[in-house]
Every structure is written in C-alpha cells, then in structure tokens.
C-alpha positions as CSV (number, residue, x, y, z in Angstrom):
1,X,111.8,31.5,76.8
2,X,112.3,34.6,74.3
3,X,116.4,33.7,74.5
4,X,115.0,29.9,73.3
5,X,113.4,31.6,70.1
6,X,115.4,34.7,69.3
7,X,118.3,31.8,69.3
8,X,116.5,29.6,67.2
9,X,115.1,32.8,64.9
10,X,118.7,33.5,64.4
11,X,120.1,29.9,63.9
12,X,117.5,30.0,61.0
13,X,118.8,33.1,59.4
14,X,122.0,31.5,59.3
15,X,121.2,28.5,57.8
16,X,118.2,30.5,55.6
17,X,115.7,28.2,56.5
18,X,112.4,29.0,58.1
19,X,112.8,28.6,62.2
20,X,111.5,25.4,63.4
21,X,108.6,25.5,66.4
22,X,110.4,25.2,69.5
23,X,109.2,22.7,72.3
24,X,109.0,25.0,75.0
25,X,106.9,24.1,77.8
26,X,104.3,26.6,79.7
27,X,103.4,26.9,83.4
28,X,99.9,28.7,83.9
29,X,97.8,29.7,87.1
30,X,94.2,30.9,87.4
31,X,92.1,31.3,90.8
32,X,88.3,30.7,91.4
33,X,86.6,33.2,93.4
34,X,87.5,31.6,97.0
35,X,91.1,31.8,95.7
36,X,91.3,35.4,94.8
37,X,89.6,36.2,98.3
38,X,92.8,34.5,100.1
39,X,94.8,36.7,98.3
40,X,92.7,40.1,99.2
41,X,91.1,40.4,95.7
42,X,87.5,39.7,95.7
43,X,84.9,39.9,97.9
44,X,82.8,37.2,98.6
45,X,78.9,37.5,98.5
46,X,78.3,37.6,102.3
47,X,80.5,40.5,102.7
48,X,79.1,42.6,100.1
49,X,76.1,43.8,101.4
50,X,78.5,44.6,104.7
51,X,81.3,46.6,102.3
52,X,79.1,48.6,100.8
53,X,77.9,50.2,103.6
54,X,81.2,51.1,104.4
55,X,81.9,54.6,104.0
56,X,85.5,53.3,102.9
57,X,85.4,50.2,101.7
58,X,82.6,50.7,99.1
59,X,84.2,53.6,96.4
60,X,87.4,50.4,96.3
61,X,84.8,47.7,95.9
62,X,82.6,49.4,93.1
63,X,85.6,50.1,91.2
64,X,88.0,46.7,92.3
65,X,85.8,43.9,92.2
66,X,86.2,41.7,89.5
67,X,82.6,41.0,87.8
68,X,81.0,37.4,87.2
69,X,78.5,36.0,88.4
70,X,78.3,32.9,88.0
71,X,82.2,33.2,88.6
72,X,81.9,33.9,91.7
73,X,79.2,31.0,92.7
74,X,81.7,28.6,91.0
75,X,80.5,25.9,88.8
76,X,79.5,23.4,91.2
77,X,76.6,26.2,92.4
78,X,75.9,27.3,89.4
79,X,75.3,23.7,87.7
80,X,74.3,21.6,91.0
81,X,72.1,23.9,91.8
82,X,70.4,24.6,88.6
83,X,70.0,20.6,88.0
84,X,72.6,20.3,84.5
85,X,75.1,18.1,86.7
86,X,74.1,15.4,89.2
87,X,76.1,15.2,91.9
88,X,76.6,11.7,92.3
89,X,78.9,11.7,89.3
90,X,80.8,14.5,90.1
91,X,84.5,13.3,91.7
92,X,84.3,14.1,95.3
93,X,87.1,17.4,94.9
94,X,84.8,19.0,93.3
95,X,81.8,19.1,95.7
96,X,82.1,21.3,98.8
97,X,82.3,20.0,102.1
98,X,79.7,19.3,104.7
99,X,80.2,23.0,105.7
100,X,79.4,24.2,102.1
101,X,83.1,24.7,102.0
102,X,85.0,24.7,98.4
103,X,88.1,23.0,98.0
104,X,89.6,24.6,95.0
105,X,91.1,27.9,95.2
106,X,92.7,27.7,92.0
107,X,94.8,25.6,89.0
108,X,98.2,25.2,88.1
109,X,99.0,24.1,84.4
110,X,101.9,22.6,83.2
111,X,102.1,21.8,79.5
112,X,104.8,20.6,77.3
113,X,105.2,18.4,74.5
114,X,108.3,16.4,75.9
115,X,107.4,14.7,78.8
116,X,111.4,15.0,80.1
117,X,109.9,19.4,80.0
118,X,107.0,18.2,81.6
119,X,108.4,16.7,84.9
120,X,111.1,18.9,85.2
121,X,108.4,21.7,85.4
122,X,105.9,19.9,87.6
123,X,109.1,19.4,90.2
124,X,109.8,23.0,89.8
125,X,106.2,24.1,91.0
126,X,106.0,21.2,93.6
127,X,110.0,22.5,94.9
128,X,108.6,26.1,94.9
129,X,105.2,25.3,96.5
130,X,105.3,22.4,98.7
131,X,108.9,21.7,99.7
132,X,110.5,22.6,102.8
133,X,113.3,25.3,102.0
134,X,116.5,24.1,101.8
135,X,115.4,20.1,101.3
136,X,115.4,18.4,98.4
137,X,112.1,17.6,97.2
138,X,111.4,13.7,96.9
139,X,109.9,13.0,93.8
140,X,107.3,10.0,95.1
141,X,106.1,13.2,97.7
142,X,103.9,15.8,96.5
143,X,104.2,17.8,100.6
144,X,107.9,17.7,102.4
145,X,107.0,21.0,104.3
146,X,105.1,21.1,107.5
147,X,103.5,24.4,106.1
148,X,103.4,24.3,102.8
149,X,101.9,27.3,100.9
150,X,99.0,25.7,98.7
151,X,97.3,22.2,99.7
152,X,97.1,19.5,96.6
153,X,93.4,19.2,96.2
154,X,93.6,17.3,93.1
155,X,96.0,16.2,89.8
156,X,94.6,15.3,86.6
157,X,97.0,14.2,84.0
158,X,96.3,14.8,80.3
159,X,97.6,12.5,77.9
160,X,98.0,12.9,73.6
161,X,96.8,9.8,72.0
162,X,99.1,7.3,70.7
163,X,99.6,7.1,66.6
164,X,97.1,7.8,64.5
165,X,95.1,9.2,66.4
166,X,97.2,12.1,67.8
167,X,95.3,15.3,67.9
168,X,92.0,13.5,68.0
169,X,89.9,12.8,71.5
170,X,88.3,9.6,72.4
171,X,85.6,9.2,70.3
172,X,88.3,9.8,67.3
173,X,87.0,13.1,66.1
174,X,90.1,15.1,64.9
175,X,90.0,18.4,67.5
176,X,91.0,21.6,68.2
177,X,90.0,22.6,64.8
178,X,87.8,25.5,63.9
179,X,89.2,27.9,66.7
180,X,87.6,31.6,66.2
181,X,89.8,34.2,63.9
182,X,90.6,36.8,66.6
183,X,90.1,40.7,65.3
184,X,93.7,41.9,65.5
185,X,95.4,38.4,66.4
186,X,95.6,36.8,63.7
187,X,97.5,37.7,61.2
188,X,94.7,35.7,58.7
189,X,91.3,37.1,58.1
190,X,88.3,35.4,57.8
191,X,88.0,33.9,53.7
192,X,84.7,32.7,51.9
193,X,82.2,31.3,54.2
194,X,84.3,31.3,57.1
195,X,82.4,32.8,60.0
196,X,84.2,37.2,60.9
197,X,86.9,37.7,63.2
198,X,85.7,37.9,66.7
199,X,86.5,41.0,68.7
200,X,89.4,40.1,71.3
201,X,87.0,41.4,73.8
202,X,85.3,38.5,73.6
203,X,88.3,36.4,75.1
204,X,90.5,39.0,76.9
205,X,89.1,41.2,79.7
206,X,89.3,45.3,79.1
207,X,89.4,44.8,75.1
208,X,87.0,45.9,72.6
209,X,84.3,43.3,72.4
210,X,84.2,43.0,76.4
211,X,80.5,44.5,78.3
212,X,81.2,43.5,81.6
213,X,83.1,46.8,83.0
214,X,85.6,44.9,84.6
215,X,88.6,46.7,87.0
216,X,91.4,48.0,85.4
217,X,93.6,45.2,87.2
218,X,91.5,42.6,85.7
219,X,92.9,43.5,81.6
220,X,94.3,41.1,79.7
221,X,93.2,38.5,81.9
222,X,90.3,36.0,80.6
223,X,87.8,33.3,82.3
224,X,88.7,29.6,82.3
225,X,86.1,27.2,82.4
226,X,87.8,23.6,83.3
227,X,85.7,20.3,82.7
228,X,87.0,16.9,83.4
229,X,84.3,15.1,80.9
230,X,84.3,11.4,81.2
231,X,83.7,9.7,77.8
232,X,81.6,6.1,76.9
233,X,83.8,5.1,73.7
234,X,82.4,1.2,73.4
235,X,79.0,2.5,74.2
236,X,79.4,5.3,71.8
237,X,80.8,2.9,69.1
238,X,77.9,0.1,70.0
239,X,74.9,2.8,69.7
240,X,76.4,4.5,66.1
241,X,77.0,0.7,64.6
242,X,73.2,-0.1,65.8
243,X,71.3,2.7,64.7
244,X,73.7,3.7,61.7
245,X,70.3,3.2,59.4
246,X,68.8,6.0,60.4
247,X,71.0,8.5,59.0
248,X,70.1,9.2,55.0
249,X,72.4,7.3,52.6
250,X,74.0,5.0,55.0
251,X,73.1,1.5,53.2
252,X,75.5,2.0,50.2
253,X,78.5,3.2,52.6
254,X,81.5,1.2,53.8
255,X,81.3,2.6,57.7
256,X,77.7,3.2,57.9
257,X,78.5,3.7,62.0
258,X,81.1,6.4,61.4
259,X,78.4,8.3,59.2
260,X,76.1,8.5,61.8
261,X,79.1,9.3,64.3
262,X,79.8,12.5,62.1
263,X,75.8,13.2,61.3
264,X,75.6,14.0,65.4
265,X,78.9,15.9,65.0
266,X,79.2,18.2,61.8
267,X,82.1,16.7,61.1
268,X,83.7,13.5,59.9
269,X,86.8,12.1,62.4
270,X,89.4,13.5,60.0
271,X,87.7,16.9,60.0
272,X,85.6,17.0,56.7
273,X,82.7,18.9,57.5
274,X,79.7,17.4,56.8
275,X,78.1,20.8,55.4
276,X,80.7,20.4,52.6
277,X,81.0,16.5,52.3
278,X,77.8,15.0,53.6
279,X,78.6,11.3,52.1
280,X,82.5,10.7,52.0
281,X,85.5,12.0,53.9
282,X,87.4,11.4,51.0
283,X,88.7,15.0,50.0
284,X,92.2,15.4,51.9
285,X,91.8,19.6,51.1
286,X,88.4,19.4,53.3
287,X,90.1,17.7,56.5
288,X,90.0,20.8,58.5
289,X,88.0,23.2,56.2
290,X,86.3,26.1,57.4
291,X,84.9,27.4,54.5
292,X,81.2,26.8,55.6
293,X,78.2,28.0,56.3
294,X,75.0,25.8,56.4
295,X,73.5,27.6,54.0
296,X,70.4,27.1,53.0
297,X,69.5,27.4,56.5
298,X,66.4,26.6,56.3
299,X,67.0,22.7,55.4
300,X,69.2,20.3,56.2
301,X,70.0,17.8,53.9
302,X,73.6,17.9,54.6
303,X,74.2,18.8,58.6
304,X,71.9,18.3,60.7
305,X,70.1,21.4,62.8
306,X,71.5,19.3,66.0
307,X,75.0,18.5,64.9
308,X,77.4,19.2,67.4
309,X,79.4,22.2,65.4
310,X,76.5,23.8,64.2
311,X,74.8,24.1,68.0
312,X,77.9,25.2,69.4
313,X,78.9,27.7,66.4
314,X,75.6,28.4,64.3
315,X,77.3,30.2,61.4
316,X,74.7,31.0,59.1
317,X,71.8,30.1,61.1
318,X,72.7,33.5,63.1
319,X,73.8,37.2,62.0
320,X,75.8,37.8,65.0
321,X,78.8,35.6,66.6
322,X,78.4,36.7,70.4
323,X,79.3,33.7,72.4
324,X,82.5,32.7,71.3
325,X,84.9,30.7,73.2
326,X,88.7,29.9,72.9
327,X,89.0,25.9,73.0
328,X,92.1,24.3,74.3
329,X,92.1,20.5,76.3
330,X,93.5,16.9,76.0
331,X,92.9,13.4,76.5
332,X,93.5,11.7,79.6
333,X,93.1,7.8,80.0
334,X,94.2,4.9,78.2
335,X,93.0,3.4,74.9
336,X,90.0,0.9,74.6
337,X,91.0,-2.5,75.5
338,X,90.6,-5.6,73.3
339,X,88.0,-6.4,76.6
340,X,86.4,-3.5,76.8
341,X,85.4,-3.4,72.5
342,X,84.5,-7.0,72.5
343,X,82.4,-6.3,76.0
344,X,81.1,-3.0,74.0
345,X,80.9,-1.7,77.7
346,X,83.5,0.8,79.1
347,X,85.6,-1.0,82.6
348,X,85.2,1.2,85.9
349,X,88.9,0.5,86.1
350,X,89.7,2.0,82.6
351,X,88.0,5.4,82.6
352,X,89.5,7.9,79.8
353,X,87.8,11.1,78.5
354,X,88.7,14.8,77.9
355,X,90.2,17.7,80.6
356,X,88.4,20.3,78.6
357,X,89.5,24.0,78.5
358,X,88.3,27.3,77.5
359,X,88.7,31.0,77.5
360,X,86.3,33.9,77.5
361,X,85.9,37.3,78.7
362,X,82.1,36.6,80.3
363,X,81.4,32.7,81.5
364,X,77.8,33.5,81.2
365,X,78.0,34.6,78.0
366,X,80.7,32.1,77.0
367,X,80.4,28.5,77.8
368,X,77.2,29.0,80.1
369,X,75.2,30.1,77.0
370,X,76.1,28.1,74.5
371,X,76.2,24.6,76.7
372,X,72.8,25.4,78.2
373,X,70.9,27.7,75.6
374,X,72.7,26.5,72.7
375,X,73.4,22.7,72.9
376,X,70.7,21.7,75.7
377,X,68.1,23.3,73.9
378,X,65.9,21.3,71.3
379,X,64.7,24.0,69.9
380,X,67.8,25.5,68.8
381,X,68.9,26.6,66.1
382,X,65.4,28.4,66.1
383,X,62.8,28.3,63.2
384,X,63.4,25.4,62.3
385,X,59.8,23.4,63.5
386,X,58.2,23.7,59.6
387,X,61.5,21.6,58.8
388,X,62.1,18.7,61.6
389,X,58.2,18.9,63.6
390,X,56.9,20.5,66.9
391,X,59.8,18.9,68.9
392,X,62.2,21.7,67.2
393,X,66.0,20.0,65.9
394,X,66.9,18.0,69.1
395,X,69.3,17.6,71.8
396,X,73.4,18.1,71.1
397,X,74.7,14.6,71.5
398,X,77.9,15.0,72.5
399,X,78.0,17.5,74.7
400,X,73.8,18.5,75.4
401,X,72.4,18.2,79.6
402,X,69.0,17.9,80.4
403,X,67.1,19.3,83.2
404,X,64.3,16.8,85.1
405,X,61.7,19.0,82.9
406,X,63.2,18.6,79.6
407,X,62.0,16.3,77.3
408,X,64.0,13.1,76.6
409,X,67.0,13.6,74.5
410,X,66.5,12.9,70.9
411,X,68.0,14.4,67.8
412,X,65.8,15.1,64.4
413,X,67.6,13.4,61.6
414,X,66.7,14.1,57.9
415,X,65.3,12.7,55.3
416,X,66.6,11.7,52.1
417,X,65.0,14.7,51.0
418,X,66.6,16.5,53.8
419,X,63.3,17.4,55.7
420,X,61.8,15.8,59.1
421,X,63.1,12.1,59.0
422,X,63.4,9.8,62.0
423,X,63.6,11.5,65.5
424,X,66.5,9.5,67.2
425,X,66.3,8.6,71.1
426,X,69.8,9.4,72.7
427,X,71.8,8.0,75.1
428,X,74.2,10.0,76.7
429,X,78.1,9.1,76.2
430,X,80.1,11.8,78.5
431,X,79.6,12.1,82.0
432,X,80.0,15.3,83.4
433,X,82.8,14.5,86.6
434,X,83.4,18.0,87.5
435,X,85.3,20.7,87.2
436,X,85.2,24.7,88.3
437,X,85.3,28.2,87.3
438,X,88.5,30.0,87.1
439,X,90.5,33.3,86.7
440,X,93.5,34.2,84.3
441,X,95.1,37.0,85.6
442,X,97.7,38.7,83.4
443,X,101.5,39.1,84.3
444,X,101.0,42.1,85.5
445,X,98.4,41.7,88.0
446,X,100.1,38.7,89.5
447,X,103.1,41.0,90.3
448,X,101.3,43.8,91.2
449,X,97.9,43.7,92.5
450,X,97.8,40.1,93.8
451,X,100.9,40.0,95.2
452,X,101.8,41.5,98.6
453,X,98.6,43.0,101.2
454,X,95.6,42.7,98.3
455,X,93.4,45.0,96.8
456,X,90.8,45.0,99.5
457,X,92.1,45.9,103.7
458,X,91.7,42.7,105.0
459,X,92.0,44.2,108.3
460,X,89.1,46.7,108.0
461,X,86.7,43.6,106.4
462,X,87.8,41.3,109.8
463,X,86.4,44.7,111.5
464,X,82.9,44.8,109.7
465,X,82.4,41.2,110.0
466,X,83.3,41.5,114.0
467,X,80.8,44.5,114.2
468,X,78.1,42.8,112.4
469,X,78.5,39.5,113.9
C-alpha cells in the first residue's frame, strides 16, 4: 500500500500536479472480549477472582489485562440487561445461546471504494480463513475446509447510496461531517467557534487524554462500538410532513417537513447547521460548517436543546469536551420503493438502515455516555427547565432509548420567541437490531502479543479451574 502512494506521490511530481487520492482498499480486525480469551489475552470474569489468588498468575494479570468494563460484558449485557435494547428486535447473532454463550468473537472489515477491490479482498480473507489449503476457494462457498479457523457468524454488507445522495444515510442527512479535530493529528486547528482539538487519548489507547491505565500491549489500539441500526424512512418522512407545524416559521417555507426533519437534527440534509441557518439551507459556504456554538445557551431560538448534534456534541452548552467519539459507518439496504412512499410504511422485505461505527479509548466514557446520559436523557443539556418547562429539553429523536421508567419520548420545540413552545410526542424511527463491543489492536500487538501461546498460561488457568472445580 505505501509502494501504491510513494508511486502516485512521484507520478505527481512529474507531472507537477497535486497526487490524486488513491482507491486503496483496507482490511481491519477487532475482537470482543470472548475473542481475545481464545487467543490467551483476557481473562474472563469467572476466572478472575481464581487468578488472583494465584501467587503467579496475578502480578501478569494486574499488569496484562486489558480494562473495560462494559467491554468485557459485551453490548448485548450491558444494553439487554440494563433495559435500552429489547431483545426481540435484536437479529438472532447477536443474542447468546441458550447456554448464555456469545457467538461473536470478533469483526473482520473490508472496505474499498471499487467494488472489483472489494471482492478481491473479501476472497482473500475467506482463502486465508476458511479454505482448505491447497483448494481453490469457491466463490458461492463461504467454508471449503473441514476445520476451518474462524466460524462465519454473520455478514453485513454496507452499501453508498446511489446519486445524489452519496455520502448521506437514509433519512438524507449529509454524514460523516463534524468529526472531532484530533490534538496532534490534524494538521488544522480548531478556528472560530469550532469546538478544541480533542486529546488523541480520547481515541487511541496509551496517549495523552486516556485514564483507563491500560497494558502496555494494548497502545495504539482503540474501542469499536458496531451498531447495525435499522431505519423507518416512509415513517420518518410521514411523521415530519404531519407535524411540520409545530416547528416556528414553517408556514411561509417551501418543505415545511424537511424543516422539522433538520429542527430534531441540528442540521439541514445538506449540512447547514441550523445554529447558523435556522430558516433556509440556502448558503452553499454553510453545507458542512463548523463554525458553531449555540450560543446564547441559554435559549434556543435557532437549535433546539434536543437536536440531535447538540445532544451528542454540546459545544457551548459545556466547558469541557470529554466524551468524544471517532464516527465512521455506511448505509446498507436499498432505496425506498415507489410502494413503500406511497404506502408511507416501510416493507419487512425491504429493510435498509446504517452499520454504524466508532472509536474511542473508554466505551463507557465514549458511546455509553453520550447514547445513554446524553441523548436518552430529557433533561440534557442541563439548566435548561426556566427555558422549555419541568419536563427539561426532551428526548434525541434520532438516536435517544428509553428505559420502562422514562417518560414518554417527546422533544421541547420553541417558540417563535424561541422559549417553551409545543412539546412534541415522538415516535421512534431506528430500531436497534444489534451489534457488539469490540477491540482494535494495533500492528504490533497482532504480531507480537496475540499471536503465538498468549499473554496469559493457558495451561496454568486449565489448572486453577480443575482445582477449584
């Protein structure tokens, strides 16, 4: 891959022209907590009590094991069991087995923007993986050998949107925009109102920013969260064209339904944020701004408290930027038939959506907060009651759960005058189908430590489990 741009960096000298982005594609692997354990690098919770009372095992396991945990419970624990998913709408590989089992022991990515890149990499990791040395690999067969060395759990296939609406998910909101400035990254600093450079600590494990403590092996890797998030486009389209008079200012404006749409967001779908164009996505030089703030923070007369951005990156309405993520995903699914917009009710046969990625040095601190403290919390941003009422800002609407206890979901729109206007019943539009916790490790520790006998004897823990048993 380096040969692929040094060659193109020096074709461009040549021809004195800046050298054009290459199309190279990328092959990635993470493991969750079971899948590290195969490979002799974590210890799982009902050995630990056992390892560290082992005169030998426990100085290796204080200073080995990685740290995480809600990591190591694995999101179907953590969010099953503390009531944001339901279970019934989770796909089935996803959900342990009878035997409390998982099935995922990790992910294998494979990206590219040519799709003749993308199968030739997907056959080279099923040849490596799954075929039976020395056979050719069939391409309509995922397992040739008898023994192969991972099991196909699952394959989700991400797909860029057609036209117009490349870059932008299903609900035609441009994405991918606003990703943090990272402190000695990027090249660009922060200018205006744009929120400070984040410490890389934040994202990479054993950088400045990170508090967890984590084992030396465990540097420059990061935390992937995976979500496959099912999205209700007709319904979503249906409930912003009914209700579009409740947002301030609608009745003069061509789409009053896309003003609404970009009210619940913070931004309009060509990226105009609302904080600096609350009426018109007009102004090309605004269409993936970031020179915001929400200020004055103590009204909202141009984004809403609730709007999407603003739960998930409060700017303004905070004086510190702790939970910062690193967002990368893609559409999967087809476009919304002629059937399916006239029905204004989404097919079970036709189900499209988002596989949702990020990175972060501490999932708790990361995605957990800000999904469930952040953007399931009505009362969040905080201080905000003397402006919207007792029933605090509302509910995120794209992305906000709520737990049995909660109240219903609702979202405080303003006024014309930008104070407490009508508070808006919600329906929800993305169903949670699953998903897991993950590990990046870096290079390094996939050729060192997690390759060959692992970090931890897994003779002497076979021992303490037989002496304990």
């Amino acid at each position: 891959m380096s040969e692929t741009i040094k060659a193109a960096k020096k074709e461009a000298e040549q021809a004195k022209k800046s050298a054009r982005l290459q199309a190279l594609p990328g092959i990635n692997i993470a493991f969750t907590s079971t899948g590290l354990e195969a490979l002799g690098a974590f210890v799982n919770v009902r050995d630990q009590e056992l390892v560290k009372r082992d005169r030998k095992l426990s100085p290796i396991f204080r200073k080995q094991q990685l740290r995480g945990g809600l990591f190591e419970k694995g999101m179907f624990s953590d969010l099953v069991g503390e009531g944001w998913d339901n279970p019934q709408e989770l796909r089935k590989e996803y959900q342990p087995t009878s035997d409390q089992e998982r099935l995922i022991d990790g992910v294998i990515m494979v990206t590219s923007s040519l799709k003749s890149d993308l199968d030739a990499r997907v056959s080279e990791v099923k040849q490596h993986f799954l075929a039976e040395e020395g056979v050719p690999l069939n391409p309509d067969t995922y397992v040739i050998s008898r023994d192969p060395s991972i099991e196909l759990t699952l394959v989700r296939e991400g797909k860029v949107r057609p036209g117009l609406n490349k870059g932008k998910e299903h609900f035609g909101f441009k994405d991918g925009i606003s990703q943090p400035i990272i402190e000695g990254w990027d090249e660009r600093q922060p200018q205006g109102k744009e929120p400070k450079a984040a410490k890389p600590g934040l994202i990479l494990c054993g950088h400045e920013g990170d508090k967890q403590a984590q084992p030396a092996w465990a540097k420059d890797g990061s935390f992937l969260v995976f979500r496959d998030l099912q999205q209700l486009v007709p319904e979503f389209d249906t409930f912003m064209e009914e209700n579009a008079h409740l947002a301030p200012f609608t009745q003069d404006h061509p789409k009053p339904g896309e003003k609404l749409a970009a009210h619940l967001m913070g931004r309009w779908k060509n990226g105009t944020p609302v904080d600096e164009s609350p009426h018109d996505d007009s102004d090309s030089n605004l269409f993936s701004s970031n020179n915001f703030d929400y200020h004055p923070i103590n009204e909202h007369k141009k984004c809403p408290f609730a709007a999407h951005t603003r739960k998930m990156r409060p700017r303004g309405d905070m004086n510190h930027d702790h939970a910062v993520i690193w967002r990368r995903g893609i559409p999967y699914g087809e476009e919304v038939t002629a059937e399916e917009a006239a029905d204004r009710k989404s097919a079970a046969d036709k189900e499209r959506g988002l596989l949702f990625v990020c990175y972060q040095s501490d999932i708790r601190n990361g995605y957990n907060f800000l999904t469930t403290r952040w953007a399931s919390n009505h009362h969040f941003p905080d201080d905000k009651t003397h402006v919207v009422g007792e029933h605090g800002p509302g509910i995120d609407a794209i992305v906000g759960q709520r737990l049995e206890h909660h109240p219903p979901r609702s979202f405080g729109l303003p006024d014309h005058n930008g104070t407490s206007g009508d508070r808006m019943p919600l329906e929800s539009w993305v169903v949670q189908r699953g998903g897991d916790y993950f590990f990046v490790p870096s290079i390094s520790a996939l050729r060192k430590e997690l390759t060959g006998p692992g970090i931890f004897d897994q003779a002497a823990l076979e021992r303490l489990r037989e002496e304990n048993a």
